[in-house]
N, C-alpha and C positions, 0 to 999 in steps of 0.2 A: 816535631809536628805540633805539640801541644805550643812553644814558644810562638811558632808562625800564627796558630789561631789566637795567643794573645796577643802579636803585635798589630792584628787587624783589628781586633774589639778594641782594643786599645787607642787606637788612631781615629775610628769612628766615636768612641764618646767623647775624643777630642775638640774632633770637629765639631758634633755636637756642642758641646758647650763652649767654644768659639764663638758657633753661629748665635748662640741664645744672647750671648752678649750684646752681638753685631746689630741685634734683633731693631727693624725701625720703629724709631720712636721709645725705646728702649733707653735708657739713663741711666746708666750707670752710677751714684752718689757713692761716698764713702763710705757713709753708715751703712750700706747696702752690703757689702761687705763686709765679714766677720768668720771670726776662730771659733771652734766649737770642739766640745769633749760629751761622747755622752757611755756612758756603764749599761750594758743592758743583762736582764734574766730572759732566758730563751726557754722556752718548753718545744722540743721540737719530737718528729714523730717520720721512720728511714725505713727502707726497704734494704739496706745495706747489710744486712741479718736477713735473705732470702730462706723459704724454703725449699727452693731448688740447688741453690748452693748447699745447705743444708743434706739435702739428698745423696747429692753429688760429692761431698766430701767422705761422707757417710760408708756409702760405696764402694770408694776407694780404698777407705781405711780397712773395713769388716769384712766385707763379701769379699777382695781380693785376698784374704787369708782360709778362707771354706768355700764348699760348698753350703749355700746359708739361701735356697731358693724359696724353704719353707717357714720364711721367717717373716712377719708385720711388720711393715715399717709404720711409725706415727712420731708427728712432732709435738713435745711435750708440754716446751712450753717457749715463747717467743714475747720479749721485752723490746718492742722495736719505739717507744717512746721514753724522752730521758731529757735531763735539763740540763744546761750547759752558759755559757757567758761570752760575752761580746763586748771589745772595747775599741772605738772608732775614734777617730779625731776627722774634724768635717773644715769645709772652709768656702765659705759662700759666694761664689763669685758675683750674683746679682740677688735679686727680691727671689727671684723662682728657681735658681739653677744653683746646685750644692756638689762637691765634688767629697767624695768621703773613702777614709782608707780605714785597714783596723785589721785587728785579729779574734776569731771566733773558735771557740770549742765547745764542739757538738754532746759532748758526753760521753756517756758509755751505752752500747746495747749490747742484748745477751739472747740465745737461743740455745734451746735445748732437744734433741731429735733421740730416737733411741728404738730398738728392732729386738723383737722379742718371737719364742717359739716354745711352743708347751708339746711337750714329748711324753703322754702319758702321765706319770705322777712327775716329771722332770719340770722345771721353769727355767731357761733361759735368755740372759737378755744384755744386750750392750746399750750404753748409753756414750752418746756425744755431745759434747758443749762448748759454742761460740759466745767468744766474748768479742767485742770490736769497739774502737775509740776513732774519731776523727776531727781535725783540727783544720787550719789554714789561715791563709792573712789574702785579705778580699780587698779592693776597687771599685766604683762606680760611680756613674753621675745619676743626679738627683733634680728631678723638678719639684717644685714644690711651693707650687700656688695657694696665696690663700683664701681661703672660703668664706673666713667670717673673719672679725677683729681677733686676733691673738690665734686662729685655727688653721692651718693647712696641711694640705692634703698630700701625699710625700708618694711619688713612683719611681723607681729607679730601676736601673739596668747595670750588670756589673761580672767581672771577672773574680772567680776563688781560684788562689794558690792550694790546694788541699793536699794534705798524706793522713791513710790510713790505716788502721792496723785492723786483723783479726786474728784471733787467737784460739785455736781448736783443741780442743783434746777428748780422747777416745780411751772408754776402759769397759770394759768386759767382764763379765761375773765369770768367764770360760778361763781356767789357767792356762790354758794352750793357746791364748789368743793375746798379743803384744801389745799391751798401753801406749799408746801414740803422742804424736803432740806436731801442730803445722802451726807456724807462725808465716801470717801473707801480709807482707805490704808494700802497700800501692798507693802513688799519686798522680797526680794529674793539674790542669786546666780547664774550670770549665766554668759557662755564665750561670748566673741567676738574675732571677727579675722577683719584685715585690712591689707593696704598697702599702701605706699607712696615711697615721694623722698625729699628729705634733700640735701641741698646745700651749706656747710662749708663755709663761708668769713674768712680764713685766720685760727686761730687755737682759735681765743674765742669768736666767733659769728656764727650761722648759720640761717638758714630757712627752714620749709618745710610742705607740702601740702602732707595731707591724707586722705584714705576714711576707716571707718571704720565701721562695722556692728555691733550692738550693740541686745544680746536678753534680754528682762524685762518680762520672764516667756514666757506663748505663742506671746507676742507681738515681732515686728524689729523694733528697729531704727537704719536707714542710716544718714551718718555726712560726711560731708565736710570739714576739718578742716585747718585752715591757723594759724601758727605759728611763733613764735623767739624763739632761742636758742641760751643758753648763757652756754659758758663751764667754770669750775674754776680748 
């Protein structure tokens, strides 16, 4: 399922930037044309460290070993933003239209959840903690018109290859109660869209800052991403 929906986004950013070439009046030159490398720093910020999943693992783990009805649940603590890196190679097919491939890794997030019951002078209390990492090798085409001398404006639509991991583990002040551990991972296919602005230095260096939405199945991640670019 997931290959079917990329082989259709796939064919439509095709056609796409077919047609942009096709475009009348449209002129294609050589210099118009060009290789590109750019390194980027991402500050991104996932829901992929829910607290419903959170809850829901929770749950499973604890309460399926008691009766635990007279217990608080609260979540502790939740890390859902983390910095990671991005490295693309691009290749211009005209002035406005870029076609760019690469691989991105989103970081690491962490959350922390945990169910406590005070029994007279007693305190008891379990605590659980998600850690999760998420990677991929991403697609898209890119318009990118310019606005001023050396400045434009960069929109792009695009498929991520993504796998993910999350990593649980479960431990209890109670000795009657069994230290756990769930490792879940998952991939998929699935688009994102952004936009930025890009700033040429001369004709083999450039810069530029983008935001980009990224989906990891029902999850979003948003990114920030600062960049170099290097043309050959």
């Amino acid at each position: 399922m997931h290959y079917v929906r990329f082989a259709r986004l796939f064919v439509g950013l095709l056609v796409t930037t077919v047609f942009s070439i096709l475009l009348p009046g449209k002129e294609v030159l050589a210099d118009d044309t060009r290789l590109y490398w750019s390194a980027a720093y991402i500050h991104s910020k996932s829901d992929f460290i829910a607290e419903r999943d959170m809850a829901s693992n929770f749950s499973r783990f604890f309460f399926a070993q008691r009766e635990a009805t007279g217990f608080s649940q609260i979540v502790t603590d939740l890390d859902d933003v983390d910095s990671g890196f991005k490295l693309s190679w691009g290749y211009s097919v005209n002035t406005d239209f870029d076609w760019e491939v690469g691989f991105i890794d989103f970081g690491n997030l962490a959350g922390e959840y945990a169910a406590y019951e005070i029994r007279g002078l007693n305190w008891e209390s379990a605590q659980q903690r998600t850690e999760a990492e998420s990677k991929g090798f991403f697609a898209h085409v890119q318009w990118s018109p310019e606005l001023y001398t050396n400045l434009e404006l960069t929109l792009r639509l695009g498929l991520l290859r993504w796998d993910a991991k999350r990593d649980t583990r479960f431990q209890s002040v109670n000795p009657f109660d069994v230290d756990r551990r769930r490792i879940e991972n998952e991939a998929g296919v699935d688009e994102y869209y952004g936009a930025g602005l890009l700033y040429n230095f001369g004709s083999l260096f450039g810069v530029r800052l983008d935001w980009n939405r990224y989906k990891l199945a029902e999850y979003e991640t948003d990114s920030i991403e600062a960049a170099a670019q290097i043309y050959f």
